[in-house]
Each structure stands twice: as structure tokens, then as C-alpha cells.
C-alpha positions in Angstrom: 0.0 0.0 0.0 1.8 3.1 -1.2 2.0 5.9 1.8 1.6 10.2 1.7 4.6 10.9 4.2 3.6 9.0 7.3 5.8 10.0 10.6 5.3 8.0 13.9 6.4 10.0 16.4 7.5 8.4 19.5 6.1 5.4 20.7 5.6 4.3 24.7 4.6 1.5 26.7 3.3 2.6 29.7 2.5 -0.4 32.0 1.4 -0.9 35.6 -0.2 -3.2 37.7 -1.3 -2.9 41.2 -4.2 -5.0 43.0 -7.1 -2.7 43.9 -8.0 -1.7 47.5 -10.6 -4.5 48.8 -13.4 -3.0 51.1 -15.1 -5.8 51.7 -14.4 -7.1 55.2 -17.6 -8.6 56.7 -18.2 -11.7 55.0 -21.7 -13.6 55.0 -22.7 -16.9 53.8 -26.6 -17.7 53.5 -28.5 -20.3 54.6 -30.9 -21.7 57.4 -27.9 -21.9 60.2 -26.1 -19.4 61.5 -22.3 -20.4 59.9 -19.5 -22.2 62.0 -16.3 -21.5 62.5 -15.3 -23.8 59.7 -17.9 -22.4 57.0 -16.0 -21.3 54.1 -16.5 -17.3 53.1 -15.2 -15.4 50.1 -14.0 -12.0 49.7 -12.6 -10.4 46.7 -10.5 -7.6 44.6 -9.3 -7.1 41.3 -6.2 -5.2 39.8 -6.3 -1.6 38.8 -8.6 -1.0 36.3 -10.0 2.1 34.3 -13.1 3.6 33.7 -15.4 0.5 32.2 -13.4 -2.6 33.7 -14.6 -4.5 35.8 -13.5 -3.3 39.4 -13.3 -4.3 42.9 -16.1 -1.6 43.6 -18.4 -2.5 40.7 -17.9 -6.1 41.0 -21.3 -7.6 42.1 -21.5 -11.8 41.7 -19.4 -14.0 40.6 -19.0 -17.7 40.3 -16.7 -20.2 42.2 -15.3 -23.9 41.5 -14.0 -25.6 43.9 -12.1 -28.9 43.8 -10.6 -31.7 45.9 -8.1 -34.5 45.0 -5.6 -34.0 43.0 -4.7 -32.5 39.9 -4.9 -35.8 37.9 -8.0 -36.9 39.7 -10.3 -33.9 41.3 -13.3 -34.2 42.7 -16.0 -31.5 42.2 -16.3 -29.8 45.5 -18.4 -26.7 44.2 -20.0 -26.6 41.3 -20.6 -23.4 39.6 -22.0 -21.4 42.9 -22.9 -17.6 42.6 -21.6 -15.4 44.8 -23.0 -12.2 45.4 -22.3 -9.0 46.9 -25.4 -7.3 49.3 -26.0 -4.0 50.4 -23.5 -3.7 53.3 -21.3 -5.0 51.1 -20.7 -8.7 52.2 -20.6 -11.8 50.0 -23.2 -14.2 50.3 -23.4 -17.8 48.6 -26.2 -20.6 49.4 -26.1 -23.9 50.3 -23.2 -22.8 53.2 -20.5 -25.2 52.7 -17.7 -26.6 55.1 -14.1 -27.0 54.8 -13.3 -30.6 54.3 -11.5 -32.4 57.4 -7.6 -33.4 56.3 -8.3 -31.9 52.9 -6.9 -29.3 50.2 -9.6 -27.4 48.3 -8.6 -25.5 44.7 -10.8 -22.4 43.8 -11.2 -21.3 40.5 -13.9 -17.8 40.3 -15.1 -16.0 37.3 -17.2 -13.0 36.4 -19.6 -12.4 34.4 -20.9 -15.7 34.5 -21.6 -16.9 31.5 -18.1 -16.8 30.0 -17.0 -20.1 31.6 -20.8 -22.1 32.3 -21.3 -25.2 33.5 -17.9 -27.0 31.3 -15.7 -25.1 34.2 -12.2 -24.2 34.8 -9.9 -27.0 34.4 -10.9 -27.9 30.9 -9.9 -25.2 28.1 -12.8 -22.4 28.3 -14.0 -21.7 24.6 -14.8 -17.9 24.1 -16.1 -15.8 21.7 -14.6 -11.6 22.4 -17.1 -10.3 19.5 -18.6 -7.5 19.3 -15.8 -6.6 22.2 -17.6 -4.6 24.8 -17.6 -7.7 27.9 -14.5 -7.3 29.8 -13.8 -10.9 31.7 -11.8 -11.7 35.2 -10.6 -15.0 36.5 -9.2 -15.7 39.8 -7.4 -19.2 41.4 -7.1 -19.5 45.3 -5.2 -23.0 45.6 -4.2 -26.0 48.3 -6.1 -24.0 51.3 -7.4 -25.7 54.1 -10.0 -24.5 56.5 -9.1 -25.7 60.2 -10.5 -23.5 62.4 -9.7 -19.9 62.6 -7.0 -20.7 59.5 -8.0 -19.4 56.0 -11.5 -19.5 56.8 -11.6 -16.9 54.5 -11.2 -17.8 50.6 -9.5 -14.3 49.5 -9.7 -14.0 45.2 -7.6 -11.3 43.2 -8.9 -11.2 40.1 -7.6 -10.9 37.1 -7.9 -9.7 33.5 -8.6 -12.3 30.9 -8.5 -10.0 27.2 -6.5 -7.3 26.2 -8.5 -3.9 25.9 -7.5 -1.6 23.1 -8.5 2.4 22.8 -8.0 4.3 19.6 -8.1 8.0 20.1 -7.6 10.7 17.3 -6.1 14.3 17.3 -5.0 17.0 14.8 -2.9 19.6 16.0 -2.7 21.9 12.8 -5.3 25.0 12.7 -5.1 25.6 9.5 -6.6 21.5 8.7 -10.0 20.4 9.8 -9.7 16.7 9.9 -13.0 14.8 9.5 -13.4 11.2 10.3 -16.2 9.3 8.7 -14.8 5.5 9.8 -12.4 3.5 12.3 -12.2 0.3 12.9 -9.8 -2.7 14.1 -9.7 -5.1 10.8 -8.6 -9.0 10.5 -8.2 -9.5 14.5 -9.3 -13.2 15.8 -12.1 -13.5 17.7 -12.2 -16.5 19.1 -9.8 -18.5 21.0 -9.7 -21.1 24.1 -8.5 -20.1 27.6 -6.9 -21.3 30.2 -7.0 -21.0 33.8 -3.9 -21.2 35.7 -2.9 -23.6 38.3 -1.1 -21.2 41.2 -2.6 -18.3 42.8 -3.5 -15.3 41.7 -3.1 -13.3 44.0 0.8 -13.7 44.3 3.4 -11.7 41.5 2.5 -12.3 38.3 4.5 -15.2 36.3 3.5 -18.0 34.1 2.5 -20.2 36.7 -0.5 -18.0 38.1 -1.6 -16.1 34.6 -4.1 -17.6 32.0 -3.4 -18.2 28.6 -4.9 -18.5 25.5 -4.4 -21.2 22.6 -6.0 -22.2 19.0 -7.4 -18.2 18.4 -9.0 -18.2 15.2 -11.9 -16.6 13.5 -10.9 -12.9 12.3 -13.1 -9.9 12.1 -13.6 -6.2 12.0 -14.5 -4.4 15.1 -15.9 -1.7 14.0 -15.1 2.0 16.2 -17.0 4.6 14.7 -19.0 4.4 11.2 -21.0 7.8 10.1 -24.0 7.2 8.1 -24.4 10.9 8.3 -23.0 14.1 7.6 -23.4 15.1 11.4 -22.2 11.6 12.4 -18.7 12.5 11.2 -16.0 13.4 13.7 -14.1 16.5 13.5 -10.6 16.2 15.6 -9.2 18.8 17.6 -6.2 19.1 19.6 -8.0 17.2 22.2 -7.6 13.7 21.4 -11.2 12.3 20.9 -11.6 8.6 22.2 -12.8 6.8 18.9 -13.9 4.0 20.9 -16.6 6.0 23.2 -18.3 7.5 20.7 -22.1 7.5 19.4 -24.0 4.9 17.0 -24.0 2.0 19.3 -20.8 1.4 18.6 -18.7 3.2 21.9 -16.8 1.6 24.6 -13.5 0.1 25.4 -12.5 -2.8 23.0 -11.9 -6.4 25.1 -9.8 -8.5 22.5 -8.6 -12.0 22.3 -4.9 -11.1 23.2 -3.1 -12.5 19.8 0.3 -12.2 18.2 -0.2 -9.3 15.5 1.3 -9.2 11.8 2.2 -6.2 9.8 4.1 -8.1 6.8 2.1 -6.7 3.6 1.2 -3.2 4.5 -1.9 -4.0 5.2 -2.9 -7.0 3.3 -3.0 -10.6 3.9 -3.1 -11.3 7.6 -2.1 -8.2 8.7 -3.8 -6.4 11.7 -4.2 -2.4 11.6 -6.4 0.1 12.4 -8.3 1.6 9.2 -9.2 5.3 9.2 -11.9 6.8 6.5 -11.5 10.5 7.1 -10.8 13.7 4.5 -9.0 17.1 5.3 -9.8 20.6 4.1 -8.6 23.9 4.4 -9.8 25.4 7.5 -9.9 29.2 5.6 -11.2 28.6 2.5 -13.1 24.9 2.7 -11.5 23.6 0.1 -10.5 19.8 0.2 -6.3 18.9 0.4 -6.8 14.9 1.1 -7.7 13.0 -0.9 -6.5 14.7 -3.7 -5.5 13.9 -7.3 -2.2 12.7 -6.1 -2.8 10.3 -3.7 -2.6 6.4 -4.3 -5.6 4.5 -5.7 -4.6 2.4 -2.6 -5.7 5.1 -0.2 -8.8 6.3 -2.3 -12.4 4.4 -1.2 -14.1 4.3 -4.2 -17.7 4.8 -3.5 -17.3 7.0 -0.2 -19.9 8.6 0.9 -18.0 11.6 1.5 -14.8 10.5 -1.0 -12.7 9.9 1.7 -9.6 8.4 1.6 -8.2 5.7 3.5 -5.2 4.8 6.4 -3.5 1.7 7.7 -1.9 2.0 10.9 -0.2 -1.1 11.9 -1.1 -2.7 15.7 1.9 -3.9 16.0 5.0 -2.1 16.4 9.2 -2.3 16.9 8.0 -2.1 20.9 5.2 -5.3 20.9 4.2 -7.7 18.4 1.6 -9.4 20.3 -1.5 -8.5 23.2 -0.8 -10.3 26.6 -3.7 -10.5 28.8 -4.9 -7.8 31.3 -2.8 -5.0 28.8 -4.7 -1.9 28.0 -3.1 -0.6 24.6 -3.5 2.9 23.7 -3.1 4.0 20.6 -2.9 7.6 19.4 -3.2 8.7 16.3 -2.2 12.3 15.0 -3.5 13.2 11.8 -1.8 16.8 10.3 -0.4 17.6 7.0 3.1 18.6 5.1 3.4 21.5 2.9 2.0 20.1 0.3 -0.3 18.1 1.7 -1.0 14.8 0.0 0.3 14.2 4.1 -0.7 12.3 6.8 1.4 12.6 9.7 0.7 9.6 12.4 1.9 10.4 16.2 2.4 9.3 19.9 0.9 6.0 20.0 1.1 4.9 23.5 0.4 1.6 25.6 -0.8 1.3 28.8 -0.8 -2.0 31.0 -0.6 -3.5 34.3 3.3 -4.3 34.0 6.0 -1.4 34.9 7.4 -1.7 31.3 8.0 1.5 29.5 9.6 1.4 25.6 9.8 4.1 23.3 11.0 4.4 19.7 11.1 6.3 16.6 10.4 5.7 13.1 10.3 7.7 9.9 8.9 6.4 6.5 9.8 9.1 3.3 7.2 9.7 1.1 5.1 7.7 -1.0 7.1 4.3 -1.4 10.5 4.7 -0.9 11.8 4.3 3.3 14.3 5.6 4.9 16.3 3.8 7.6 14.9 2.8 10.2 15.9 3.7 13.9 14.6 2.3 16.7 15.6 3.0 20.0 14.9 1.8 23.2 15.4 3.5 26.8 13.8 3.0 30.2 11.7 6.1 31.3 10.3 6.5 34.9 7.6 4.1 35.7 4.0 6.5 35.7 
């Protein structure tokens, strides 16, 4: 796909992760009997989240397995039991069970629901991410025992399952308006098989105590923003608009199978990118600079409503080549224009996660089809 001058300015991965303050401390079970000593009782938190995860404040139910025996040979000691959150904020279950006498007891949890069922934890969890708006957590709490007055209480961190991506859009030239008619995230699998870990979750991550995900398959387009109308399009500003919290149905953060991600074709084949239908004009005078008689036939959508032209921005980068579970990638997108505008100028895409991991680089293409060297660089900044 031949390019107007495209310039990525620099790139960081911002990444955290930090478990989230748990207020519940008063923990109920329900059932006809006041609970013993020995009655088992959940509590909860999750990691730091953003606005629209699931939280440790907004997390209401969720749903527990529990097993005994050993890992060749358990035996179902829960089955798929809600557990709920009440008004005083305690977590109730019913029917109240016991810790088991000389026994071990392995807890798998899950919210919302429905993303695990009745097949459970230990078997590989089949899961469909489209259309992308359900975030999901998993927790394991294994080998405790419930003698009395020890671990009485079944503590779960929780965890995120997906990768959430954001796609937010700026122009920082005043004498462009920049309006955006389309965005979406094409050719990403939406489908895939996960599975839960075996240690605990709430100890330092590491491959032992993080899911995983195998056999992802099934690619799609998950569509950010689509304007049927004139007064649907998106005019940027300085202010970076959030392209996946906007209007038609379509707005929230993006919960995605984390996958390995291709940019080997510019845009073709398997490749993974974010697609952007927008045109500029001349903020004076009206008059449309892009598309424009010199641009590609490979950036030109025949047929536009509103004759835009088209962008390919590649997910992956020099920094990442793949989403990891419980990331939140960021990416920004900078649209502005060279003196003789046939130019897109791309900038700051950032990542942020739950891992203190930052990366930046640089990278300059030349104009239309001919590159210049490339020059990465990497250096650690100050965790955020």
C-alpha cells in the first residue's frame, strides 16, 4: 500500500499493575444456620482497572469452583456457585459449605458468568470476544485448608482475561480540519480457548498464576466509529477524541482476544491495523487537500460517501508484536499535514498495562514508497 509521508512520532509502553484496595471485610454466607467457624467465606478484589473494567467496587456476583483430590483426579467440591455482593457490602453464597476435614480445596472464580458455564475451569474455556464490549476476570485460590480460625476466609484477586485496546484521534494543525467518517480494528481473531492457571493469583505475576490463550481463530472487524451521516462525522481537535466511546451503538473500550499481531504486507494478507476513512480541508477557505488527485488508488475508497480516503496504521510495532492478557493498549493517532499536503502525519501512540514496562522508539517512512532507515531506540523512562 503506497503511503503520503507517514511520521510515527514516538512510541511508549506505559505499563502498571497494582491490586485494587478490597473494602469488603464482613463476609456472610446464606443459609438456614447461623455459619460455624469452619464455614467457608469469600471476599474479593481485582487489579487496577479504568473507567469500564470490571473493578473491585463495581464487581457484584461471581461464580466459584472448587475442587478436591488431586490434579490428575479432582473431585467437584463446588459446582458453579454464585456469589454475590449485598448492600453492606458482604458476599453471600447458598447452600453454606464446610471445609473438608484433612483436605486441600482448589478455587477457581469468574465474572460475568456466562463466559466459563457449566464446562468449568480445568478444561480449556472456549470464548467468543465479539462485538468486544464484555470485559472478563478470573481468579485461582489454591491448596487451602479451613481448620478453624485458619484461611476461613477464601480471598480472590482477580484478574484480566483480554486485552483492551482504545483508539483515540487528534490534529494539532489549525489551519486542517480533519474529518473522520470510519475506524475500525480489521482482520483480529475473535475467538480463541482459555486457560485458567494452576497457582494463585493473587501472588506476583508469572507464568505459573496467569491464563493463557491457545487455538485463536476466526478474524473480524470491530468496527469504532462508522457515520452514516454528515453530522455523524468526527471532527478532531487538539484534544484527542476517544474513537472508541463514541455514538451509534458502537462506543466503549474494546476487550480482544490477546493475539500475536502481523504487519508483513502493509496492510494485506493477515495483517492487523487500524483503518481510518476520514478527509481534510482547508480550515480558511473549505476547500479539500486529502484525498487529492495525487494520492494512491490504494488510499482512495471508491464509492465514499463523503470521498474519503483511506489509512492503515499497523497494531503492531518495533515495541510489541503481540496483546498479553490484562494490557490496555492505547493508541494515538495524530493526523496533520506537510506543505504540500497529500500528508498524513501519524503520532504518539502509547500503551498502557498492568506491568511497569516502558519502551519508546522512533520511526520515519519518506514519502510515497521509498523508506528511509529505520531507527529504533529503546530506553527505560520513569515508571508513571
Amino acid at each position: 500500500m503506497k503511503h503520503p509521508l507517514l511520521i510515527f512520532a514516538p512510541l511508549t509502553v506505559a505499563t502498571a499493575m497494582a491490586l485494587g484496595a478490597c473494602s469488603e471485610t464482613d463476609i456472610a454466607v446464606n443459609g438456614t444456620d447461623a455459619p460455624s467457624d469452619n464455614a467457608i467465606r469469600f471476599a474479593a478484589n481485582t487489579e487496577f482497572s479504568r473507567a469500564g473494567d470490571i473493578t473491585t467496587n463495581n464487581l457484584t456476583a461471581f461464580n466459584v469452583y472448587a475442587y478436591t483430590g488431586t490434579a490428575t483426579s479432582p473431585t467437584t467440591f463446588m459446582e458453579n456457585v454464585e456469589v454475590t455482593k449485598t448492600g453492606s457490602n458482604t458476599w453471600t453464597y447458598s447452600p453454606i459449605k464446610y471445609w473438608p476435614a484433612n483436605e486441600a480445596v482448589d478455587f477457581y472464580a469468574f465474572a460475568p458468568a456466562s463466559w466459563v458455564g457449566s464446562g468449568g475451569p480445568l478444561k480449556p474455556v472456549a470464548y467468543d470476544s465479539y462485538p468486544g464490549s464484555e470485559d472478563i476476570i478470573y481468579a485461582v485460590s489454591p491448596d487451602l485448608k479451613g481448620s478453624v480460625g485458619a484461611n476461613a476466609q477464601v480471598l480472590f484477586n482477580f484478574r484480566h482475561a483480554l486485552s483492551k485496546v482504545t483508539v483515540k484521534m487528534s490534529s494539532s494543525n489549525a489551519d486542517l480540519v480533519v474529518k473522520v467518517s470510519n475506524v475500525a480494528l480489521a482482520n483480529l481473531n475473535s475467538k480463541g480457548n482459555f486457560h485458567f492457571p494452576t497457582g494463585s493469583t493473587a501472588e506476583k505475576p508469572s507464568e505459573a498464576n496467569v491464563g493463557t490463550w491457545t487455538d485463536q481463530n476466526t478474524p473480524l472487524a470491530y468496527l469504532l466509529h462508522m457515520a452514516q451521516t454528515e453530522s455523524d462525522l468526527i471532527t478532531l481537535t487538539t484534544t484527542a477524541t476517544d474513537m472508541t466511546d463514541t455514538d451509534l451503538g458502537l462506543g466503549g473500550g474494546k476487550y480482544l482476544i490477546p493475539q500475536t499481531l502481523n504487519w508483513r504486507s502493509n496492510g494485506n494478507g493477515k495483517d492487523n491495523y487500524i483503518t481510518v476513512m476520514c478527509s481534510v480541508y482547508d480550515a480558511k477557505s473549505g476547500a479539500k487537500l486529502w484525498p487529492n488527485a495525487n494520492t494512491p488508488s490504494e488510499n482512495v475508497v471508491e464509492g465514499s460517501t463523503f470521498g474519503d480516503g483511506l489509512l492503515k496504521f499497523p497494531l503492531s510495532t518495533s515495541a510489541f508484536s503481540a496483546w498479553q492478557p490484562g494490557y490496555h493498549y492505547v493508541y494515538n493517532l495524530v493526523i496533520n499535514s506537510n506543505e504540500d499536503m497529500g500528508a498524513i502525519e501519524f503520532g504518539t501512540p502509547t500503551v498502557d498495562s498492568f506491568v511497569d514496562v516502558e519502551t519508546t522508539y522512533e520511526q520515519t517512512m519518506a514519502p510515497w514508497n521509498s523508506l528511509t532507515a529505520f531507527k529504533p531506540f529503546i530506553k527505560p523512562l520513569r515508571p508513571f
